[in-house]
C-alpha positions in Angstrom: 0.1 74.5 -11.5 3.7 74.5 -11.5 6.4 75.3 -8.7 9.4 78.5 -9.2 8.9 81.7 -10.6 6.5 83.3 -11.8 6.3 86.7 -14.2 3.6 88.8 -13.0 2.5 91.9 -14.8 -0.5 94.1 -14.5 -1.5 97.1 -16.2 -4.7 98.4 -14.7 -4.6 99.1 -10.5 -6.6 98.9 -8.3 -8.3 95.9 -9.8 -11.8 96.1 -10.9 -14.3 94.8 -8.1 -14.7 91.6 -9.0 -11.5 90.8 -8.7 -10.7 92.4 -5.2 -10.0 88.7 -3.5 -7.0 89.1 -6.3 -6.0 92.2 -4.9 -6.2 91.4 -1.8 -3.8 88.4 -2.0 -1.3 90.5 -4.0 -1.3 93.0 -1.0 -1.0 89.9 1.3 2.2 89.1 -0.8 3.6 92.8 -0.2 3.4 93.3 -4.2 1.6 96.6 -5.1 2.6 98.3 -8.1 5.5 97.5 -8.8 5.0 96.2 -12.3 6.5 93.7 -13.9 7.8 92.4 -10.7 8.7 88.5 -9.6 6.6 86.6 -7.0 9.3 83.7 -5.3 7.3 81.7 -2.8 8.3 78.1 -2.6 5.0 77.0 -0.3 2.6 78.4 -3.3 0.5 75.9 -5.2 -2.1 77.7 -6.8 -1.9 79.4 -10.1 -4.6 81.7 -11.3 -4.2 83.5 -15.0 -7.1 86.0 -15.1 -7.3 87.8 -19.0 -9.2 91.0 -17.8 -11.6 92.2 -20.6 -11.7 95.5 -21.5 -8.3 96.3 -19.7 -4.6 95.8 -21.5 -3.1 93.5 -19.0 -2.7 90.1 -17.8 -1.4 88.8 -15.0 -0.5 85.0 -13.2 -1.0 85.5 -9.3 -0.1 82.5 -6.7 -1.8 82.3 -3.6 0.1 80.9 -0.6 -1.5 78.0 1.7 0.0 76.5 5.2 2.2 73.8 4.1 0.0 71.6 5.9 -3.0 72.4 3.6 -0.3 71.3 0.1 -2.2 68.4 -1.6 -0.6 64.9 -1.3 2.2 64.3 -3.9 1.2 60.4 -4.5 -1.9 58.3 -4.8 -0.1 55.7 -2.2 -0.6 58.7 0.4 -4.3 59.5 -0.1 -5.8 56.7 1.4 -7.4 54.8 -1.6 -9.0 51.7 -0.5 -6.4 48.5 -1.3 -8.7 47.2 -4.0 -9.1 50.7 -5.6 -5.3 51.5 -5.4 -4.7 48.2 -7.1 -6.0 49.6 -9.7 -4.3 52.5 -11.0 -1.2 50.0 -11.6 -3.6 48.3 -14.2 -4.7 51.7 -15.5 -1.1 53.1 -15.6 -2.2 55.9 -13.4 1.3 56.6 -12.0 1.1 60.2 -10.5 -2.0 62.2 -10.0 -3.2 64.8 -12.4 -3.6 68.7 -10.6 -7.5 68.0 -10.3 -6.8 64.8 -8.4 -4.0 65.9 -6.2 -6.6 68.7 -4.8 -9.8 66.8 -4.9 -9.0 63.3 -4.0 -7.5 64.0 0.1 -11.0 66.2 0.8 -13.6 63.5 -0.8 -11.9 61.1 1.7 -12.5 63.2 4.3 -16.2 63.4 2.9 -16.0 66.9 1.9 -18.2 68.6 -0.7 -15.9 70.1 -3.2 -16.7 72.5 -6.8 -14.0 71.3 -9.4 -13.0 72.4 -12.7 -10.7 71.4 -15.0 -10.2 70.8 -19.2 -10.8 67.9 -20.5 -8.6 65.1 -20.4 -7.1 66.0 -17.4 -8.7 63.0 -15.3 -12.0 65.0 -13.5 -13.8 61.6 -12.9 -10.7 59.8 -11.6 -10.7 62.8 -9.2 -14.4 61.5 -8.0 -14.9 57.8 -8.8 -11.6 56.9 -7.0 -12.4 58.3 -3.7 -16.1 57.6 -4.2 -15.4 54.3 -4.8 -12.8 54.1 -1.5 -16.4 54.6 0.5 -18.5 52.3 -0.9 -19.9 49.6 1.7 -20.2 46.5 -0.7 -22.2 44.8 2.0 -25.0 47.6 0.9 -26.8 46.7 -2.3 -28.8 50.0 -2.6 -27.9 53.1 -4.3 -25.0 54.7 -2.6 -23.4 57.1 -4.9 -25.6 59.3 -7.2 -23.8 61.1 -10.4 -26.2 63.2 -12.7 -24.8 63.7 -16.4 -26.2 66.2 -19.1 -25.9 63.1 -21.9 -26.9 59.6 -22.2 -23.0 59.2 -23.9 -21.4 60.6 -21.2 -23.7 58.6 -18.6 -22.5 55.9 -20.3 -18.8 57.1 -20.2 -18.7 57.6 -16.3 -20.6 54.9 -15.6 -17.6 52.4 -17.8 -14.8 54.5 -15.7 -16.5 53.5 -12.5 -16.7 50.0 -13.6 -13.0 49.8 -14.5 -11.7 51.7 -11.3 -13.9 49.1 -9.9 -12.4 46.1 -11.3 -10.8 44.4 -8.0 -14.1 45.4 -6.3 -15.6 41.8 -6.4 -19.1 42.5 -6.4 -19.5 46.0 -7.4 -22.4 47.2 -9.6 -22.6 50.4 -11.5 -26.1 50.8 -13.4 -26.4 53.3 -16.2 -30.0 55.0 -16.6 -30.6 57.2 -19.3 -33.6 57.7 -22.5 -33.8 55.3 -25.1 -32.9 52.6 -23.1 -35.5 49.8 -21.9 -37.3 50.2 -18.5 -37.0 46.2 -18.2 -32.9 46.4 -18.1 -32.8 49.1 -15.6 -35.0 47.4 -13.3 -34.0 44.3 -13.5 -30.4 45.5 -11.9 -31.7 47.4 -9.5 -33.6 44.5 -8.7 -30.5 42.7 -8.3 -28.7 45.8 -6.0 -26.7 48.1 -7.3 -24.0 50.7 -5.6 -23.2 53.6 -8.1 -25.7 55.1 -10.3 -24.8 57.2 -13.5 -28.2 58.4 -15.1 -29.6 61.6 -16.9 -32.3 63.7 -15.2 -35.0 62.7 -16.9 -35.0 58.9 -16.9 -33.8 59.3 -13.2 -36.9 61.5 -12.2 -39.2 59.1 -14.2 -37.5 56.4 -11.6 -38.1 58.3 -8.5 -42.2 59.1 -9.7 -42.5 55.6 -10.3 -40.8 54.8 -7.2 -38.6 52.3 -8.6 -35.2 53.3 -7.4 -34.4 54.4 -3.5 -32.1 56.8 -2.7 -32.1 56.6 1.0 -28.6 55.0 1.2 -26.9 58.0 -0.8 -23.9 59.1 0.9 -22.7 61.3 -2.2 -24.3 63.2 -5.1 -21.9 64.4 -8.0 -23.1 66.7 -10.7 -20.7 66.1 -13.6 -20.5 68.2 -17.4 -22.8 71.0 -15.4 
């Protein structure tokens, strides 16, 4: 993810067929076998290191976009509702992490977009922030929809949405997950709530029962898939 130069070597050409976009884009480049070799492009942001099994090389390729494709440097330019940009002062979230910087800009233009990143590097910022930027207040019915493999990391989201949503007045993000009474749960969706963080299991058992509506959903995220 960083800008400059980068030291490219491979030891194994042409590259094996799954990896022919690869190839392609180092032909795009004008780089073909001359190995090790420097790529200098100032207009490159992405960084792909690819250990190939079973062959003796390794190699870091960076594919060029259109300078108007680059993602946006600063949270103040990605178009973060007030109350949500408010925030990330109180969080200390000065300059977006990699995941952010590319995710944030097409969520807010209401795109779907695959993410992946280690953790710790922010991944739910990257969807609660611009999530939350859409939310219609006004609506107390189900509007955002993320699944979770855990009941701890239900819980875990659903506190991150909470605190993204602190200047929010009104907000309400519901948990649902095993273990945990049926009475609580339906009491606040009773009440309205916007963002649901659940398991699949206690979330089905709320859709047979016919407990929870998800007409209003305007996003789905599948996180720790």
């Amino acid at each position: 993810w960083v800008s400059g130069e980068v030291q490219a070597e491979v030891l194994s050409w042409p590259l094996p067929p799954h990896l022919k976009f690869f190839q392609y884009s180092f032909d795009h480049l004008g780089i073909k076998k001359n190995y090790p070799c420097i790529i200098k492009r100032t207009h490159v942001i992405f960084q792909f290191l690819i250990s190939m099994v079973g062959n003796p090389g390794l190699f870091i390729l960076r594919i060029p976009m259109p300078e108007n494709n680059l993602p946006l440097t600063g949270f103040d330019e990605m178009n973060l509702s007030p109350s949500v940009f408010a925030v990330l002062q109180d969080v200390g979230y000065d300059t977006p992490t990699p995941v952010q910087a590319l995710t944030i800009p097409h969520m807010i233009q209401e795109k779907d977009v695959l993410g992946q990143a280690r953790t710790g590097t922010g991944k739910t910022a990257a969807f609660a922030l611009p999530l939350l930027s859409r939310i219609n207040l006004d609506n107390k019915r189900p509007q955002v929809l993320v699944l979770t493999p855990t009941r701890e990391l239900a819980i875990q989201v659903a506190d991150s949405f909470k605190t993204y949503g602190t200047r929010m007045k009104g907000l309400n993000v519901l948990s649902v997950y095993g273990g945990q009474s049926y009475g609580v749960q339906l009491n606040q969706l009773k009440r309205g709530v916007h963002v649901v963080v659940g398991t699949p299991g206690r979330l089905m058992d709320h859709m047979r029962k016919k407990t929870i509506c998800l007409a209003d959903l305007f996003c789905v995220v599948i996180d720790g898939a």
